[in-house]
N, C-alpha and C positions, 0 to 999 in steps of 0.2 A: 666632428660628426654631427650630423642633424639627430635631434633625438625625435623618436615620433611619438607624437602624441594622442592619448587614448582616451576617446569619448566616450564616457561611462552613461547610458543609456538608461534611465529609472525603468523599473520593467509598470508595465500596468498596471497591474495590480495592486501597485502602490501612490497611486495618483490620488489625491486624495477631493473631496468632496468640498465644496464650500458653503456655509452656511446656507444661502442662497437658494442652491442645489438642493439641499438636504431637506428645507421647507416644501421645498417644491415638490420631490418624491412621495412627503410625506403628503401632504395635499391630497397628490396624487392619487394615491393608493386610495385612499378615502373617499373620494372622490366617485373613483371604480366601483368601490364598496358601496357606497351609496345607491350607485346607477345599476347593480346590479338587484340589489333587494327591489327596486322599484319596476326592475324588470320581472323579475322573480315571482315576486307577491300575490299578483294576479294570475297567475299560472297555480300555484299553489292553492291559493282563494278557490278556484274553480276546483280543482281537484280534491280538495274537504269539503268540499260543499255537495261534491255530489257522494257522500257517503256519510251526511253526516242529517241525522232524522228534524222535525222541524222544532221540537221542542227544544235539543242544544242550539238550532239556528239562531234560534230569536234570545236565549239567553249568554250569548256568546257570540256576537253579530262579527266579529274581527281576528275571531280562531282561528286557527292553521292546522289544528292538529286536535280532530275529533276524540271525545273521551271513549262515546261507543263507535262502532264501524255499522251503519246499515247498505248491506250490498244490494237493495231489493229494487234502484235503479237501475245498474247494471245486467241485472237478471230481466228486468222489462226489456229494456234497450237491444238485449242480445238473446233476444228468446226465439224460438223456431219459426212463430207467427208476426214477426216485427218485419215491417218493411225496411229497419236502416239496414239489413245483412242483405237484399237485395239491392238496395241503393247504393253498399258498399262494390259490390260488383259491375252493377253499371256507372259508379265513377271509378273501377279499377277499368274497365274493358275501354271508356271514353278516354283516359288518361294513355293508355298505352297505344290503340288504334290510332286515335287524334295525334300524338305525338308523331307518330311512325308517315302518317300522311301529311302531316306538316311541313315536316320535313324534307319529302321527298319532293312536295311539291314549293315548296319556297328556294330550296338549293337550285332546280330546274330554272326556276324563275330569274333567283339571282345570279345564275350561269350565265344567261343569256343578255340581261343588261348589264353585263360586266364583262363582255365583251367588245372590246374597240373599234374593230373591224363589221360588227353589226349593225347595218342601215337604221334602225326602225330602232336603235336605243333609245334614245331620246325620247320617241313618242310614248316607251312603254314607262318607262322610269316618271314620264307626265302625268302619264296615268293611271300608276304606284301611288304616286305621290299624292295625287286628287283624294283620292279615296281615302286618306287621311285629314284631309280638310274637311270634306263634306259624305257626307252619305244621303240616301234617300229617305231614311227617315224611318221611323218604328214600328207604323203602321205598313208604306209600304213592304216593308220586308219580310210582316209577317203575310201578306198578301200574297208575296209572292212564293214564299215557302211552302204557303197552303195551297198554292195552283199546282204546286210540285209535288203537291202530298206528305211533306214532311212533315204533316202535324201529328203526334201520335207516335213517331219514325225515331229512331236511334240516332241515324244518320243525319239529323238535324246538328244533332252536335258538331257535326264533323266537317261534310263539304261547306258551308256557307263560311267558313272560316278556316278554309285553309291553308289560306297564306295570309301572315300579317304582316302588310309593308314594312312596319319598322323592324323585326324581326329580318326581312329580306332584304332591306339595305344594309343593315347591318355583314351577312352574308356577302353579297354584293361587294361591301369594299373590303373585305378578307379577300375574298376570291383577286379583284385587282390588285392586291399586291404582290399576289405568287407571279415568279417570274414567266415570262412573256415565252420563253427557253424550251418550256418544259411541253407548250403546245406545241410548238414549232416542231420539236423533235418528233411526239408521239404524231401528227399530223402528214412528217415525212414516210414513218414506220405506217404509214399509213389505216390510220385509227380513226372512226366515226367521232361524233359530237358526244353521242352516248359512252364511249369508249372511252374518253378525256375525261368526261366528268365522272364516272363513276369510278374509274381505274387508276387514277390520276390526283384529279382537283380534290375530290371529298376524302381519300387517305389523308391525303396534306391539309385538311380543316379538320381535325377531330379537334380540335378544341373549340371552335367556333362553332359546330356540330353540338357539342356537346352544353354548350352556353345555349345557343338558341333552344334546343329540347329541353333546356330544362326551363325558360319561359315561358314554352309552351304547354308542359307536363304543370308547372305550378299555377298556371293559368285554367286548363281542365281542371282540375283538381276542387277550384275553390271556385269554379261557375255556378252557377242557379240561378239567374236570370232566362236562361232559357229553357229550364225547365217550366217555369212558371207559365213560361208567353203557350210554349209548345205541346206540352205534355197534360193532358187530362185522363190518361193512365197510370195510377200511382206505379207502378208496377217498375214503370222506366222514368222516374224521377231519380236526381241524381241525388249523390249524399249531403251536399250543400243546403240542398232545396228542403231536404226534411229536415235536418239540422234549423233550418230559419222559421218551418214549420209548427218544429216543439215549442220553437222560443217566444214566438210570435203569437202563437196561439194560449190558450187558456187550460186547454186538456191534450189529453193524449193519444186521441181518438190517431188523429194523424198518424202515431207511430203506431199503432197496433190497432190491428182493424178488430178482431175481436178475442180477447185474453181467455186461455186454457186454463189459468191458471186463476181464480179468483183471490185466494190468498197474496198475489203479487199484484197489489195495489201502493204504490209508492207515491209521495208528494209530487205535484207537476214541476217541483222547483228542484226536489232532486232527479229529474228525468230531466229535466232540460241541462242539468250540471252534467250528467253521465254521459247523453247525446255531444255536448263542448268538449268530451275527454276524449271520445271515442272517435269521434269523427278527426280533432287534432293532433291526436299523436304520435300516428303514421309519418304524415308529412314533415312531424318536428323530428323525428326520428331520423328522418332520410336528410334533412336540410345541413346538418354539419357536415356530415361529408360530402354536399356539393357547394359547399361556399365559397369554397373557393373559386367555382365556376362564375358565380356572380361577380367578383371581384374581375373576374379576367375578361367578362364581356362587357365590363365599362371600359375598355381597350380596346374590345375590338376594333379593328377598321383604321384605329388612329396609329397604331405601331406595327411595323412590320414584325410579324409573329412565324 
């Protein structure tokens, strides 16, 4: 009789490590540890500093962790008469409006040069393309925004950037990979262009959707170049632009045009740390839970999704 024979299988958990291996973890770990405090630090650094009055500053220049607590920047910063709670609102209202137009207009965009069957592809996607080589220039543009009236205007923010090629090809080669099937069908059922893309193509991108708005949302977010060019209304400045303002500047006339409160006089050094808390920590807030979007639109376009 053959006897059979039983292949006894070590289970995993008992695989053991090699020297080698074991330095390396250890490294490792350490390594992280390291990268993370020097991540850390500076985030912290700013956060005691704007609570912390100037006489511990200077005799504790590398604290972390203030003996007393003075909140009398944040009370500036956030007070009834302060422009950053306005400027908070016109970079919340630019960040969501601009997102939403963005998008609507870059998906149209890259709809149509992602179509194979469309004569004039070629021309358009040449001249996507250009506009990220070259531009007209910084003077013209604000020349022409001003012929347009946008000086002073909200909508500066929005229409002259509302599509950004690279954001639209990106789009563009998502959309060429869905199957070719899925027009044909809805085209036989007899369905407009409008019909396809809205009922159709952009269900099947929500992640590609959802990667592009949020380049564009973190991009709103953290602009103030064109406050600067456009805006000589504090009113409609955005929260970036006073944030560069406090820090740039020597006083704090900028953030508060004139104080109710005379007792609420705070160093310009912890107004300019409170301004870095406040204006930050929205955005850090919301960024772990879209990380993962970033990760997935360095993919886009290269993997069928």
């Amino acid at each position: 009789m053959k006897t059979a024979t039983v292949i006894q299988r070590k289970p995993q958990g008992l695989i053991r490590e090699s020297p080698g291996e074991k330095v390396f973890n250890v490294f490792n770990v350490l390594l992280m540890l390291v990268m993370c405090a020097l991540f850390l630090y500076p985030l912290l650094y700013v956060l005691s500093r704007s609570v912390m009055s100037d006489a511990e500053r200077v005799a504790r220049p590398l604290a972390l962790i203030p003996h007393t607590y003075d909140w009398s920047g944040y009370k500036m910063v956030l007070s009834s008469n302060s422009n950053l709670l306005n400027s908070y609102w016109v970079t919340i209202k630019r960040t969501v409006v601009g997102t939403l137009i963005n998008l609507l207009m870059t998906s149209m965009m890259a709809y149509v040069i992602s179509r194979r069957q469309y004569s004039l592809k070629k021309g358009f996607t040449f001249l996507l393309a250009f506009t990220m080589w070259f531009d007209g220039g910084l003077i013209p543009t604000y020349l022409l925004n001003q012929s347009l009236g946008m000086v002073n205007n909200f909508w500066v923010y929005i229409i002259p950037a509302a599509i950004s090629p690279w954001n639209c090809f990106i789009l563009r080669n998502f959309f060429a990979t869905l199957p070719d099937s899925l027009e044909e069908s809805a085209r036989i059922d007899g369905a407009s262009e409008a019909v396809i893309l809205f009922r159709i193509i952009l269900p099947l991108s929500k992640a590609a959707l959802a990667t592009v708005g949020l380049f564009y949302a973190v991009g709103h977010w953290n602009a103030w170049f064109d406050s600067m060019l456009y805006m000589t209304n504090n009113r409609l400045w955005s929260l970036q632009y006073i944030l560069r303002q406090i820090i740039a500047s020597a006083n704090t006339s900028d953030l508060v045009a004139a104080s109710t409160d005379a007792s609420i006089n705070p160093p310009t050094e912890m107004v300019r740390m409170a301004c870095t808390v406040v204006a930050t920590v929205p955005i850090l807030c919301v960024y772990p839970f879209l990380q993962k979007y970033f990760v997935k639109g360095m993919l886009i376009g290269s993997v069928k999704g």
